[in-house]
C-alpha positions in Angstrom: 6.4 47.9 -57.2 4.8 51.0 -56.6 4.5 52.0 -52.6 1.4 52.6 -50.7 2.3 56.2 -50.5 2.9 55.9 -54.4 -0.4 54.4 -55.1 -2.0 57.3 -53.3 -0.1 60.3 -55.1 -1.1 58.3 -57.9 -4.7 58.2 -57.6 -6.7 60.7 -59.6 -9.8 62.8 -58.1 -12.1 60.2 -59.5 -10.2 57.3 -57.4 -10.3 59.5 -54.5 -13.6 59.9 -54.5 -14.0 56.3 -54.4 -11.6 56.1 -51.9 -13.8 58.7 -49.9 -16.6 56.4 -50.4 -14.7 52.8 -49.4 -14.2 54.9 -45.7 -18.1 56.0 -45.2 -19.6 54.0 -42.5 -23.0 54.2 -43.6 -21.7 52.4 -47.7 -24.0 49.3 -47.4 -21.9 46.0 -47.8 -22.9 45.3 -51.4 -21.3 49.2 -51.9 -18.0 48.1 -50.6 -18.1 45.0 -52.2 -18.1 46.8 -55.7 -15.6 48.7 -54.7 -13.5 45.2 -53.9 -14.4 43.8 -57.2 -14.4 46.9 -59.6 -12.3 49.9 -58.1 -8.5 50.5 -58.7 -5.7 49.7 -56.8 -5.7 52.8 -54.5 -9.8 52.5 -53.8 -9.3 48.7 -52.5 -6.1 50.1 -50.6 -8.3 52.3 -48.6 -10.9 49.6 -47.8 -8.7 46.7 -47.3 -6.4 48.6 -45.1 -7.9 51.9 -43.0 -10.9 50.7 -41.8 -13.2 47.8 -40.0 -15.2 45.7 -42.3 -18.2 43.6 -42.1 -18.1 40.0 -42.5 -18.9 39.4 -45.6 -16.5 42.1 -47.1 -14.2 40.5 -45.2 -14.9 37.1 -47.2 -14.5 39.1 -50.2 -11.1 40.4 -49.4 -9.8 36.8 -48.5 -10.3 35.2 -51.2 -9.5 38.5 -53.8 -7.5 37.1 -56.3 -4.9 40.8 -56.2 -2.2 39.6 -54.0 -2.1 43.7 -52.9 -5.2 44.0 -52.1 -5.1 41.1 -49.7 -1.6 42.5 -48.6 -3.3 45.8 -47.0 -5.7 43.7 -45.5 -3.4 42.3 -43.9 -1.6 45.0 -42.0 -5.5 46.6 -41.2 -5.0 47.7 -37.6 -8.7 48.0 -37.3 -10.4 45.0 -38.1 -10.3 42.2 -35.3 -6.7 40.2 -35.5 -8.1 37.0 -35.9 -9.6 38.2 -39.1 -6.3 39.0 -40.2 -5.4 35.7 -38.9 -6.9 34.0 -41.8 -4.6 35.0 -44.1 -2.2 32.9 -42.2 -1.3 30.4 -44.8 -1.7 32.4 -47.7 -0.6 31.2 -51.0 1.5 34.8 -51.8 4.6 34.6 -49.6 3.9 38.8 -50.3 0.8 38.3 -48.0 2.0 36.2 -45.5 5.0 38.5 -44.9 3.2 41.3 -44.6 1.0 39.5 -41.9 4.0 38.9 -40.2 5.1 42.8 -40.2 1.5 43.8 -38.7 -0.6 46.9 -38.7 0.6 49.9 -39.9 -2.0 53.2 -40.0 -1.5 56.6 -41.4 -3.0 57.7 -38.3 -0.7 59.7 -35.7 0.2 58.0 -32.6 -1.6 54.7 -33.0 -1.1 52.9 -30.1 0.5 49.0 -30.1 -1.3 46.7 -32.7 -3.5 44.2 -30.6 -1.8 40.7 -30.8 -3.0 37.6 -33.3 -4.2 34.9 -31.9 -1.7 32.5 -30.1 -2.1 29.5 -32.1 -1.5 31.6 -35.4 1.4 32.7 -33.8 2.6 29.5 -33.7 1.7 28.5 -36.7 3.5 31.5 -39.0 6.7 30.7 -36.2 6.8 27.3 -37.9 6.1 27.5 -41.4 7.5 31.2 -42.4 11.0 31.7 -42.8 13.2 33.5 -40.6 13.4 36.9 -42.2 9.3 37.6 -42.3 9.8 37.3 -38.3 11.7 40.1 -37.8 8.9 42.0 -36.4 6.1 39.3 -35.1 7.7 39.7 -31.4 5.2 42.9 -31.2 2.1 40.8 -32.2 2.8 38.4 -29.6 0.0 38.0 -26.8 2.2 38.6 -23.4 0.9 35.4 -22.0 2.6 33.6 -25.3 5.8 35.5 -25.1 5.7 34.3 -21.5 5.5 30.4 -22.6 7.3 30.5 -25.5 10.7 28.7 -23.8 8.5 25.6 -22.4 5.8 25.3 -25.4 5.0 22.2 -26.6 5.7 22.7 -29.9 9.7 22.6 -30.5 10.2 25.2 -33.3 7.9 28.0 -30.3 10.7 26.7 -27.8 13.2 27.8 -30.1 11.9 30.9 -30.9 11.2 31.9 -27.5 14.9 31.5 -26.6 15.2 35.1 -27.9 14.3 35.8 -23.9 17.3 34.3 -22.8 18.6 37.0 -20.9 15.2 37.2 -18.8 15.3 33.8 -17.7 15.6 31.9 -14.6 18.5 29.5 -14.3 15.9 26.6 -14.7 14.5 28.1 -18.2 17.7 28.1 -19.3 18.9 24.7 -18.2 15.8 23.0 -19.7 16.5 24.7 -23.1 20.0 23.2 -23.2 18.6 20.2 -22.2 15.6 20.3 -24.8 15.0 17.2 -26.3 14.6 18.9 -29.9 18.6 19.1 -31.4 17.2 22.8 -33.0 15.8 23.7 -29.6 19.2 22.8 -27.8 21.4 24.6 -30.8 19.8 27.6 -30.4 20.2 27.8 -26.3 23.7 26.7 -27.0 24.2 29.9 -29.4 22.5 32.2 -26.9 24.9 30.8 -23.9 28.4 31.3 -25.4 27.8 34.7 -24.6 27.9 33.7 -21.5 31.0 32.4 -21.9 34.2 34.9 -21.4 36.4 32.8 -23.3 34.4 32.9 -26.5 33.1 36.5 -26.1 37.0 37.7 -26.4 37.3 35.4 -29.3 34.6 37.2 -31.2 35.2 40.6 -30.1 35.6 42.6 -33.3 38.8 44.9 -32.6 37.1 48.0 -34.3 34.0 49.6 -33.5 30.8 48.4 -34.8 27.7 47.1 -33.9 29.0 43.3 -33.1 31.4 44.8 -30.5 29.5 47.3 -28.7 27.0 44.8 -28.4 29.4 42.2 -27.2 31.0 45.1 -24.7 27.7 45.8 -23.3 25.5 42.5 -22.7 28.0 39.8 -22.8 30.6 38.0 -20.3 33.7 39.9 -20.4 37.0 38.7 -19.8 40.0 39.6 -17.9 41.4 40.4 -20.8 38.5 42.1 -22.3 38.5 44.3 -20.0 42.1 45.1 -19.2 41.7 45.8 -23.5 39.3 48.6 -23.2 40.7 50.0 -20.1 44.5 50.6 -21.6 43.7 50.9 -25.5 40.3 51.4 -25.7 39.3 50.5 -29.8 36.5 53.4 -29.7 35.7 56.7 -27.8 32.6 54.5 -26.1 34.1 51.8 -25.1 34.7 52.0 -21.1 31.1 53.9 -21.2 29.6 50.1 -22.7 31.5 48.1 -20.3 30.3 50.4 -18.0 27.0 49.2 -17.8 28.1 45.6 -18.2 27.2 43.2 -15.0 30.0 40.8 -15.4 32.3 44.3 -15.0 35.0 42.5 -12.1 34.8 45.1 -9.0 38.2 46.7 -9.2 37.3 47.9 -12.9 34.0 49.1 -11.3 36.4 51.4 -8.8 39.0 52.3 -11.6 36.3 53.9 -13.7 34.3 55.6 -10.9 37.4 57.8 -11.3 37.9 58.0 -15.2 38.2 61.3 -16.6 34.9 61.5 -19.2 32.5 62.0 -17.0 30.4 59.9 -19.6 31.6 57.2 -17.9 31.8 57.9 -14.6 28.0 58.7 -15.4 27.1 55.4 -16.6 29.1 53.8 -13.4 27.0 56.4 -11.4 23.8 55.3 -13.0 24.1 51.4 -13.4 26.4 49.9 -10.8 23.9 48.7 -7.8 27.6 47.0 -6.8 29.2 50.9 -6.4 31.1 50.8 -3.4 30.5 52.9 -0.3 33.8 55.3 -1.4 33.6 55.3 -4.8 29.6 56.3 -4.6 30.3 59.0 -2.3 32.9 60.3 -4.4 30.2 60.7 -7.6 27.7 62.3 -5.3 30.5 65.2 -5.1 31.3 64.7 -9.2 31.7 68.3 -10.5 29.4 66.7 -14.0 26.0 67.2 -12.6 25.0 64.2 -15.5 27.0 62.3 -12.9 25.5 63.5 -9.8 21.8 63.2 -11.2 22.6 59.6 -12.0 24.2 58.3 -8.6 21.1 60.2 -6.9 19.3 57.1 -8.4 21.2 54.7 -6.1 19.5 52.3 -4.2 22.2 52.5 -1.5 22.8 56.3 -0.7 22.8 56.8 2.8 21.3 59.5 5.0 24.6 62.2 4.2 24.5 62.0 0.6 20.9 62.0 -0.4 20.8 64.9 2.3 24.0 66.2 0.1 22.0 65.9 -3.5 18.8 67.5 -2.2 20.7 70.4 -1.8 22.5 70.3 -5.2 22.7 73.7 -7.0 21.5 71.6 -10.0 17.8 71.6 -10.0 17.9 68.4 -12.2 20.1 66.5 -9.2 17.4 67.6 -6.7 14.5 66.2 -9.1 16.3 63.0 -9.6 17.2 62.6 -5.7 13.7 63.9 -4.6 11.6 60.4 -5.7 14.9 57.9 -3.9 12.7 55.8 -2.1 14.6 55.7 1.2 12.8 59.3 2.2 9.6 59.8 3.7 7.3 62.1 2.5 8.0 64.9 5.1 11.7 64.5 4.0 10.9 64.9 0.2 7.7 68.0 0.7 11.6 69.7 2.1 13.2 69.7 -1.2 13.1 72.0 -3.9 12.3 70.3 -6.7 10.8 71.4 -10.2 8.8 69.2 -12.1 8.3 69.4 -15.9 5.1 68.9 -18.0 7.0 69.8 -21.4 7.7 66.2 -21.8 6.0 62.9 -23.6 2.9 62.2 -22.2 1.9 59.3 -23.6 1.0 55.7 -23.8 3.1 53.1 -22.0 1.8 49.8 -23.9 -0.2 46.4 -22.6 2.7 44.4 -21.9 4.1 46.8 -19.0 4.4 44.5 -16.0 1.8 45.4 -13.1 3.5 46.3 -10.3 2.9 45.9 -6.4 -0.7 47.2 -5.6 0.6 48.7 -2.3 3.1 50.0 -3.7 1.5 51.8 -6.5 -1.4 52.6 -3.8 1.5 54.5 -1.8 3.0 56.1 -5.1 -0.5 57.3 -6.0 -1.0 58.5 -2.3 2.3 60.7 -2.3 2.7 64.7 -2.5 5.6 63.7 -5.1 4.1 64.0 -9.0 6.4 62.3 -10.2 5.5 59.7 -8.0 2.1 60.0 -8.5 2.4 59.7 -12.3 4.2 56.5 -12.0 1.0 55.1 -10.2 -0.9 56.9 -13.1 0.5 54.7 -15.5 -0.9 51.7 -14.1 -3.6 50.1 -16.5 -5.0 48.4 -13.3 -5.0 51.5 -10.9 -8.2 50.5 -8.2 -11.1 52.3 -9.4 -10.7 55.0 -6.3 -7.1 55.9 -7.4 -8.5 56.8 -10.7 -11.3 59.4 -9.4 -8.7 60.4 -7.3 -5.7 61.1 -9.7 -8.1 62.0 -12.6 -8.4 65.2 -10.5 -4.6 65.5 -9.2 -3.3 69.0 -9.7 -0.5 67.5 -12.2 -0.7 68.4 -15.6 1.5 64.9 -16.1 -0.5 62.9 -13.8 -3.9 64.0 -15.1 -2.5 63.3 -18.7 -0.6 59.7 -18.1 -4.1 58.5 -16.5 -5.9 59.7 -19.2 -3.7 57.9 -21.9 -2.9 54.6 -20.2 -5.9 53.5 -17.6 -8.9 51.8 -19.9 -11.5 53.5 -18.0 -10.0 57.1 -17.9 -13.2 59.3 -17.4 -14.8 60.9 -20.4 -14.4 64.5 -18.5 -10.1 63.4 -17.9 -9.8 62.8 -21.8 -10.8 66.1 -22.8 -9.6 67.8 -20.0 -6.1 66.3 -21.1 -6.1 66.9 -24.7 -7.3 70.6 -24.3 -4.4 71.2 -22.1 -1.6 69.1 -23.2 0.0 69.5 -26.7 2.9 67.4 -26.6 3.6 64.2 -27.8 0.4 61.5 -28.3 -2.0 64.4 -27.6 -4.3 62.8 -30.8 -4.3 59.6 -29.2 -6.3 60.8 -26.6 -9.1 60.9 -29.0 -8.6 57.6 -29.5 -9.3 56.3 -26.3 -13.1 54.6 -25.7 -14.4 57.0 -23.2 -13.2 60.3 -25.2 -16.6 61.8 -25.1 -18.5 63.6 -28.3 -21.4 65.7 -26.5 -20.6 69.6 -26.2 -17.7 69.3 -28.7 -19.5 72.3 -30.7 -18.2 74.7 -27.8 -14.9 74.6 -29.1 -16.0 75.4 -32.8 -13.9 78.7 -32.4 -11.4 77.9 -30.8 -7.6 78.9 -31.5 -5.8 75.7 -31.8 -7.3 73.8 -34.9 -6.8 70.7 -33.6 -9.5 71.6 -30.8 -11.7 73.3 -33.4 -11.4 69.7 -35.0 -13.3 68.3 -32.2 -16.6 69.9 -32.7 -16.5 67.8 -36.0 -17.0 65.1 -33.6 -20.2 66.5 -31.8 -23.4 65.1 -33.5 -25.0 67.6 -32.4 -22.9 70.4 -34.6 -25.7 73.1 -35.9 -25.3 72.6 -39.9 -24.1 76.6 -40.3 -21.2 76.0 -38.2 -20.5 72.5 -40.3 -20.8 74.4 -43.3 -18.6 77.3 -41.9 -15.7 74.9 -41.1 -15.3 73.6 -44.4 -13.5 76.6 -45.2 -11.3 76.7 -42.3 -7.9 78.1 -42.5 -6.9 74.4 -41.3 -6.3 71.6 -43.5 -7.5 69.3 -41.1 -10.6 70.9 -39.8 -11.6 71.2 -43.3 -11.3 67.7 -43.6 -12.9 67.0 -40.6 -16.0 68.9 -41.0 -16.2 67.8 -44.6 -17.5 64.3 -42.7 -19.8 66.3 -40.7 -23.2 64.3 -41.5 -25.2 67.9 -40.4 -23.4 69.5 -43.1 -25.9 70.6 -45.6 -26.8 68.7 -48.6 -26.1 71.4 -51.3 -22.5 71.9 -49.7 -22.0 68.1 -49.6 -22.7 67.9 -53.3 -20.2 70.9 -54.0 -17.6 69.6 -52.1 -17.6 66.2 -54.1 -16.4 68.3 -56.9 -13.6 70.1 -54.7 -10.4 69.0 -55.6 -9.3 68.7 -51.6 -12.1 68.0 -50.2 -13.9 65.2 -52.7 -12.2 62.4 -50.6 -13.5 63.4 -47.1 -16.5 64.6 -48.3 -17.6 61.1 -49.9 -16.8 59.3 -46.0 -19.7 61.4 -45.1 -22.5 59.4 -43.8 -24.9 61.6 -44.9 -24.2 61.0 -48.0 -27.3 59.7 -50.2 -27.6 56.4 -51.2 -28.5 57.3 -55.0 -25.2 59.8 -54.9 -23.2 56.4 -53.6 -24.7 54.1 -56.4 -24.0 57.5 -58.6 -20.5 57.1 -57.9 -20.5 53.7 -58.6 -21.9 54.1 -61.8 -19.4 56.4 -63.0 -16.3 55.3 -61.0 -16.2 58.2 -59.5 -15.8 60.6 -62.5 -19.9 62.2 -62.6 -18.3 65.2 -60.3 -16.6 68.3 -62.4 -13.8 70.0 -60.7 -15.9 73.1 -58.6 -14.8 76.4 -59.6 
């Protein structure tokens, strides 16, 4: 079966105008609907899958008889989830499993797909077979994921054991008390690796991805542990047990002090149960990996965060600058150098709100890095966000802009004009991003801003028609769907061999040209010359 990428390097200039025409949001429904019932494989691919649809196209696409076609509908990351929802119980297991993996887009940096409904949740986690759940955990609703262990429905209580290691003491004792026998097997499987005794009987003696997960999240034994210690079966292995909570305190000592500083860098980094001695000692590690990750520690006293904010590493002084325990006069003191050539971007939904005071006091602090932790809050108080959207931090200006749901139109294109890293289209994706005065930036040096006057109605037709022939690709593209863009060059570039596919999204594009296309499935345009 040919892929989607396949289908599309397959399509010939006649199916990608078509294609073109199955994107343009001013195609009528009955247009789209002929394109449903008549166009080929890569046409209905477009429809189904890169783009919202009305109602009754959406009908249409339900009830399709091509199992494909219904299959990109399915993984549409545009249309409203519970419409994909109604493919649920689908006939094609094809279909239903690609329900199950969600939205995919060929558009960069899309954020998180927006979660089904709850109660078709439920529904695919009881009548779908294991291996098309693989990936639904990411089209859960939080709220769900949160009730999964005490649902009313058994097979969601078994499912939602997958949280084991976040749960109380209670959750857990109620699962292995579940009156379902499939509920109670499956707490049963998660608690044995709880169990030290059964962990060491499982331990693989080579590496591989069973041990190091064993090493690293499971109760380890005695023996376990005196194993790694003296004949270690891979390079990694005291770094995993490093990290491990159920690590008994004199191992915790003994590899404060081992000789890869790896190690002594995870200890440094993950043991809140670092004794006073050995945490002193790692503050003077000669690894500064070592010494940035202790400056983390909750418990450094008054001599060694003093100690690390004079580090000749600037990284160390970073990392010690934001501990928590100093006041602001204390941390203004340090030299510190904060980056801004680093991901940006967008931290999801399902990121726990914190503390309002406390993100009120991060937001408040002379510290950016501080101040872009607060940023990152979708429910920053509408004063912290007129506040930070102006903060002279590249980082903070930028994590507001990507995260916050009401992020000023002015902060969104402030952003992506000034950062270029990571998720800087997704900016444009964001509700506010504004389209007014986007014709300024026609000329500009980076295409990707010239792109944006593409966005501007307000784009005099001469420059559309100018930016067609861009150096760019993408600004090509972009101003291809220009509706100013005059009608003769329209027409021409129907008949361009790169540009026929943007140019038929074009909503200016004539109804009689659309039913033309129609007509002739897409083949009435020569090749230009």
């Amino acid at each position: 079966m040919r892929t989607p990428g396949r289908i599309w390097e397959d399509a010939d200039l006649p199916t990608r105008r078509l294609a073109g025409l199955a994107l343009n949001p001013s195609a009528p429904p009955d247009v789209l609907l002929r394109l449903l019932a008549e166009a080929p494989l890569a046409v209905r691919m477009v429809l189904c899958r890169d783009r919202d649809l009305p109602v009754s196209v959406v009908d249409a696409v339900i009830e399709h008889p091509d199992r494909r076609t219904r299959g990109f509908f399915a993984v549409n990351p545009h249309v409203d989830p519970a419409q994909r929802a109604r493919l649920v119980d689908d006939p094609e297991w094809f279909v239903r499993a690609h329900l199950a993996e969600g939205p995919r887009t060929t558009e960069p940096d899309w954020p998180r797909p927006r979660p089904l409904p709850d109660a078709t949740v439920v529904r695919m986690l009881v009548t779908y077979e294991a291996e098309h759940l693989w990936s639904l955990y990411r089209q859960m609703s939080a709220e769900l994921v949160r009730a999964l262990p005490a649902h009313p429905v058994a097979e969601a209580r078994r499912h939602g054991v997958f949280r084991w290691t976040w749960m109380s003491g209670a959750e857990r004792a109620a699962l292995l008390a579940d009156p379902d026998e499939r509920v109670r097997e499956a707490a049963r499987a998660c608690a044995r690796y709880d169990d030290p005794a059964w962990v060491e009987s499982e331990l693989p003696d080579r590496p591989c991805h069973s041990r190091s997960h064993l090493l690293l999240h499971s109760a380890l034994s005695r023996a376990v542990v005196d194993g790694v210690l003296t004949s270690p079966a891979g390079e990694d292995d005291k770094a995993m047990i490093a990290r491990n909570p159920t690590l008994p305190p004199d191992a915790v000592v003994l590899l404060a002090a081992d000789p890869d500083p790896k190690v002594r860098q995870e200890i440094a980094g993950r043991r809140a149960d670092l004794p006073p001695a050995e945490r002193h000692a790692l503050v003077a590690d000669p690894h500064p990996n070592v010494r940035r990750a202790v400056a983390r520690h909750p418990d450094l006293d008054a001599d060694e965060r003093r100690t690390l904010a004079a580090d000749p590493d600037p990284r160390v002084r970073l990392a010690v600058s934001v501990h928590p325990s100093f006041s602001e006069e204390e941390r203004a003191r340090i030299d510190y150098t904060v980056q801004t050539d680093c991901r940006l971007g967008a931290f999801g939904e399902g990121r726990t709100p914190r503390d309002p005071e406390a993100v009120r006091q991060d937001a408040l602090s002379g510290h950016p890095l501080l101040r872009r932790e607060a940023a990152k809050e979708r429910t920053l108080a509408p004063d912290l966000v007129t506040r930070l959207a102006d903060d002279d931090d590249l980082g903070v200006r930028v994590l507001l802009a990507q995260n916050h749901p009401d992020a000023p139109p002015a902060l969104l294109l402030r952003s992506f004009l000034e950062y270029t890293g990571p998720e800087r289209a997704r900016l444009t994706t964001r509700p506010n991003f504004p389209r007014a005065g986007l014709a300024a930036y026609a000329d500009h040096a980076d295409p990707q801003v010239r792109a944006l006057a593409a966005r501007d109605p307000e784009t005099p037709p001469a420059t559309v028609e100018r930016f067609t022939g861009d150096p760019d690709p993408q600004v090509r593209a972009a101003f291809a769907r220009h509706p100013n863009l005059p009608p003769v060059r329209l027409a021409h570039l129907l008949a361009d061999e790169e540009l026929a596919h943007p140019a038929a999204a074009n909503p200016a594009l004539p109804p009689a040209t659309m039913n033309r296309l129609l007509a002739s499935q897409g083949r009435d345009f020569p090749v230009a010359g």
